[in-house]
N, C-alpha and C positions, 0 to 999 in steps of 0.2 A: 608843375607842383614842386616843389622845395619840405625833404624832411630831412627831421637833426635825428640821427640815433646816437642816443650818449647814455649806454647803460653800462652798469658796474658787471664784473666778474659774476660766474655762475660756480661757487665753488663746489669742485668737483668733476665739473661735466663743461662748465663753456668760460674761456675767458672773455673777457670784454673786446679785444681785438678778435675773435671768432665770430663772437656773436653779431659783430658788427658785419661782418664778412660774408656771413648766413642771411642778415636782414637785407641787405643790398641784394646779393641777388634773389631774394624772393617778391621784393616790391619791383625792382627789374624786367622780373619775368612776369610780372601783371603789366605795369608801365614801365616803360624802356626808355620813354624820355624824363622819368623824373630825374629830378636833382637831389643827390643822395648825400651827405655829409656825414661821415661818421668821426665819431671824438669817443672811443674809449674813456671811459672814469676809475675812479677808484675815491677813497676816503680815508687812504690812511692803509687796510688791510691787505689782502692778498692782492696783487695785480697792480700796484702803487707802481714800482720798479718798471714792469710791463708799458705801461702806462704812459710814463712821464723818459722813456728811452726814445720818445717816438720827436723828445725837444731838441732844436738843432746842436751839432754839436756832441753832444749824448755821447758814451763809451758804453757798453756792457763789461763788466769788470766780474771775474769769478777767483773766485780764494777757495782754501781750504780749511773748514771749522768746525767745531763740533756741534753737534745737533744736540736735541734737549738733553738725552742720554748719555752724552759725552762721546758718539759716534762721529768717524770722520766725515764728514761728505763736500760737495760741491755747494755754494752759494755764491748768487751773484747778488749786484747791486750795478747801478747807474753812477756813474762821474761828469762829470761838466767840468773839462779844464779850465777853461777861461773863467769861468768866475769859483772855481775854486769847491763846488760845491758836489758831495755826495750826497744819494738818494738812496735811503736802506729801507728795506721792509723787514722787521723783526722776524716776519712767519718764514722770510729766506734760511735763517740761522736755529731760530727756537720755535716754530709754529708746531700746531697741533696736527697735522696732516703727514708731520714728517714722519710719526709714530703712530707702530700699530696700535690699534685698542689695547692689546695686553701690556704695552709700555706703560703708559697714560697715570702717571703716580704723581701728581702736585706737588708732595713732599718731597721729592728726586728730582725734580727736573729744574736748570737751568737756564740761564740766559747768556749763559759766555760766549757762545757761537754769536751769537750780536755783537759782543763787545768788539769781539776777533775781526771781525766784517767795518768798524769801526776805525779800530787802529791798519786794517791793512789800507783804510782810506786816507786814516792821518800819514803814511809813509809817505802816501804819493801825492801830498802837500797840499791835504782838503784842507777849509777852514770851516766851511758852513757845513750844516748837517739838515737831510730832512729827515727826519724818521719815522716810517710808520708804523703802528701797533697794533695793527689786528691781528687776529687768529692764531694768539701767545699756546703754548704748552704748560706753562710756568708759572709759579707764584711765587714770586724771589723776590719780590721789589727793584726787580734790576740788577741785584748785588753779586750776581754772575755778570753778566754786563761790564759793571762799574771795576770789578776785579781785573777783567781783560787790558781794563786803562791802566791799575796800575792799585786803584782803591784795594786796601786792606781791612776786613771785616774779623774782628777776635773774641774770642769769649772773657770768660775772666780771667785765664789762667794766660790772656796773649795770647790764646792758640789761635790760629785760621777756622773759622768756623767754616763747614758745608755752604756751597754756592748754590742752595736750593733751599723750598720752603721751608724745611727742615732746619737748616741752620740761622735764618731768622730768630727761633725760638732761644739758641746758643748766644746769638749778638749783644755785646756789649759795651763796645766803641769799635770806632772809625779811622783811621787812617787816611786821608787823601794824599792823591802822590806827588811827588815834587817834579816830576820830571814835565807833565801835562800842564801846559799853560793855557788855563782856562778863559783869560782876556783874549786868547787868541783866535779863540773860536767862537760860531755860534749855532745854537741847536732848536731850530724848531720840529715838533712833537704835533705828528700828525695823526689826533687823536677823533675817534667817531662816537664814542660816549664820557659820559660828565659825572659818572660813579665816582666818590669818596674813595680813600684807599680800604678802609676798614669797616666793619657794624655791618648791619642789616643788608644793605644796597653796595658793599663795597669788594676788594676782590675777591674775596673767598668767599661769602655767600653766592655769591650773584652770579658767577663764573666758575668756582673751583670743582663741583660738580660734574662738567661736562671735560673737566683734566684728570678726571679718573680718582676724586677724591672722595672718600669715604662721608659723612653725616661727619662724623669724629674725624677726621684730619680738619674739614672743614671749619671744627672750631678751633684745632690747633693753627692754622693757616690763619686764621684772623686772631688769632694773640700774637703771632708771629711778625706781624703785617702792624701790630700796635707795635710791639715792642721796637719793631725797628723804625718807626715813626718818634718813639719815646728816645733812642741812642740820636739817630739825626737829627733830633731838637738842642740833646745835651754837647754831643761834640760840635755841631758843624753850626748849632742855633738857625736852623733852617725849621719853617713848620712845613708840612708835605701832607700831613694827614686829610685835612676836609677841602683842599683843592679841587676842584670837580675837574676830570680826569685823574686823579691821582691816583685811581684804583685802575688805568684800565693795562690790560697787558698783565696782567696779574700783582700788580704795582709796579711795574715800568714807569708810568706818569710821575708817579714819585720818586723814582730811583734817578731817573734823568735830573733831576732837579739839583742835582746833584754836582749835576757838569752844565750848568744853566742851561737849562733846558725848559721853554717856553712851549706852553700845551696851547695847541689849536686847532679848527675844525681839519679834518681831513681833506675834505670836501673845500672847505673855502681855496687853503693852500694849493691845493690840485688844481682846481678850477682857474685859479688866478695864472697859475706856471702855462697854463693849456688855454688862457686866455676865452676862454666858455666861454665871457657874455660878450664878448666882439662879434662872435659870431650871430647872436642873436641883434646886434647892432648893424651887420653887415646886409645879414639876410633877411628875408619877410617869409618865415617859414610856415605851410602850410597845417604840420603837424611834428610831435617830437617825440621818438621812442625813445622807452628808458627801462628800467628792470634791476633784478637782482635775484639770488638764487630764493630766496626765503624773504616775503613781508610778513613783519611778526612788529612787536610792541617795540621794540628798539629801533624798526625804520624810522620813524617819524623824529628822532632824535638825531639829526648831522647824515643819513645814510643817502647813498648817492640818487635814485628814485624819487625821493620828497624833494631833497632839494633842488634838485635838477628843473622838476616841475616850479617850486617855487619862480625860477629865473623865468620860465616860460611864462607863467602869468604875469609878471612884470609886462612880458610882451605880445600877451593877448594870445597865446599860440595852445591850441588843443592839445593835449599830453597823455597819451596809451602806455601803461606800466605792464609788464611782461616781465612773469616771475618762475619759481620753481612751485612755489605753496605759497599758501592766504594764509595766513593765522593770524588776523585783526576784523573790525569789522570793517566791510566794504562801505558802508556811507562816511564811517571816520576816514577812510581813507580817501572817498571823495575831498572832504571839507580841507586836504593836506592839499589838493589843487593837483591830483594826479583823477583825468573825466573819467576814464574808463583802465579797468585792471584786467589781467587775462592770466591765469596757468599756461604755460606750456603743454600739461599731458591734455590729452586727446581720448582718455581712458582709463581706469584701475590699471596702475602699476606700480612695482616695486622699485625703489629708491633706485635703486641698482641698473633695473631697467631703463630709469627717464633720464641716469647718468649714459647708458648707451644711446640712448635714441633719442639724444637732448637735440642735437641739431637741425634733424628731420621732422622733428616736433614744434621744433621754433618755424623752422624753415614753411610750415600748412599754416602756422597760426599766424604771421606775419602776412602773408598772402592772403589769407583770410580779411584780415583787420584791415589792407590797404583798400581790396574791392569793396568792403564795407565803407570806409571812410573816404572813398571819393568816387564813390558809385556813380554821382550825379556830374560829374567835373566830365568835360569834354574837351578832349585834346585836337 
């Protein structure tokens, strides 16, 4: 028997090389002779870096940047000498995990610790860029970021405006720098959702909430998020606004656009670097795990579990999702080409808890779902 585990990160409690780690030996220790294939994923968000370090070649690379708060810390990213190319995850530099809950202010936070992570890649003579955008802290449109290269953001008076959501609201032209040669590079934007930058669906409704924003910042973060939409139209004659991704990262999507930066699935890009459907060319697999911490309304849009499954049906292959929580309905998520879906807990528990006992939890329910799914098979 031949199975693919290729699920995303469990944020929090399991990364995606863990997890992989935990299913093997649990289908193992049911069948010893199966054939185990594990491919770690990601989409762009946390575990991007993790992920794609595993391509020949590969450096881990660690700098020194500031975090959303303007705290020093450690961040890595991935390099690839030979073709020149850096692998960033924004959540290295600016993510929401790096801050307590009592940080968590939209209006203050940040995206320069990206940029910093950016340029220490440009020293060491990248040209290509992937970068991925999940699980931002920020609602700055980048312009923290964009500052780190060298971009000047002023009010009316020329002063520098704030490199946070806040100073959006101040902005009122642009400066791009001279020193940065933008012909010279190229930037794809490893993006998992197709939100607007601004309104209803864009990044201060949709997101700014869970970065610690009030009802009322929320609607200042989206005048802010126009207004800088309205200066990047007049200086630079770029439009950025109804791009779908342009909202994600807290307007990142947008702010890249900046330094040309081309938005794509996260998923596609990954898959392709890690070469996913060969393997389903190569092999005749009899089943394929996949997962992710939370199935919620935003899976089925670019997240690695839908998709994943999608490739499988191309080639006829049964597909078991294994999550932290359901929060959609199970028949829609049938209809996404994912047979059967599973939690992790085993029992009422607290978040807290199924972040301790993510593994041993995974570890019964995977061995579970093997004996079930090849009950009949005789080796």
């Amino acid at each position: 028997m031949k199975i693919l585990i290729a699920p995303d990160s469990f944020k929090g409690s399991l990364e995606a090389v863990t997890f992989c780690e935990v299913a093997t030996q649990a289908i193992q220790s049911v069948y010893p002779q199966a054939d185990v294939i594990s491919q770690p994923m990601a989409d762009g968000g946390e575990g991007m870096v993790d992920t794609l370090s595993s391509l020949d070649g590969a450096e881990r690379i660690s700098a020194i940047v500031q975090d959303p708060v303007g705290k020093a810390i450690t961040a890595n990213y991935a390099y690839l000498q030979e073709s020149q190319t850096a692998i960033i995850e924004m959540a290295a530099a600016s993510g929401l995990p790096l801050l307590k809950p009592k940080q968590r202010k939209a209006m203050k936070t940040s995206t320069y610790g990206t940029g910093q992570l950016i340029q220490d890649a440009l020293s060491r003579g990248a040209k290509h860029f992937i970068l991925g955008l999940g699980g931002s802290a920020t609602t700055d449109a980048g312009i923290g970021c964009l500052s780190a290269l060298g971009f000047q953001f002023l009010n009316a008076n020329k002063e520098h405006v704030s490199l946070d959501g806040e100073g959006l609201l101040a902005l009122e032209s642009i400066v791009p720098p001279s020193s940065l040669d933008l012909d010279s590079i190229s930037v794809q934007v490893a993006c998992d959702i197709s939100n607007p930058l601004y309104g209803e669906t864009g990044a201060a409704y949709m997101f700014g909430p869970q970065k610690g924003a009030s009802s009322e910042e929320v609607a200042l973060l989206d005048q802010g998020l126009r207004n800088f939409a309205r200066v990047v139209k007049k200086d630079l004659q770029l439009e950025v606004a109804e791009l779908a991704g342009a909202g994600a990262a807290g307007g990142m999507g947008a702010g890249l656009m900046l330094i040309g930066g081309k938005l794509n699935s996260g998923f596609k890009i990954v898959s392709e670097l890690l070469q996913l459907e060969q393997q389903f060319q190569t092999h005749q697999f009899d089943l394929v795990i996949t997962g992710e911490g939370q199935f919620n309304e935003q899976s089925q849009y670019g997240k690695v579990p839908v998709e994943v499954a999608k490739l499988a049906k191309k080639y006829n292959v049964f597909v078991v999702g294994i999550v932290g929580g359901i929060d959609f309905p199970i028949a829609d998520i049938h209809k996404l080409g994912i047979d059967a879906i599973f939690s992790i807990t085993d029992r009422p528990l607290a978040l807290e808890d199924c972040f301790k006992e993510a593994r041993p939890l995974l570890f019964n329910l995977i061995q579970n779902i093997v004996r079930l799914t090849f009950r009949n098979i005789q080796e």
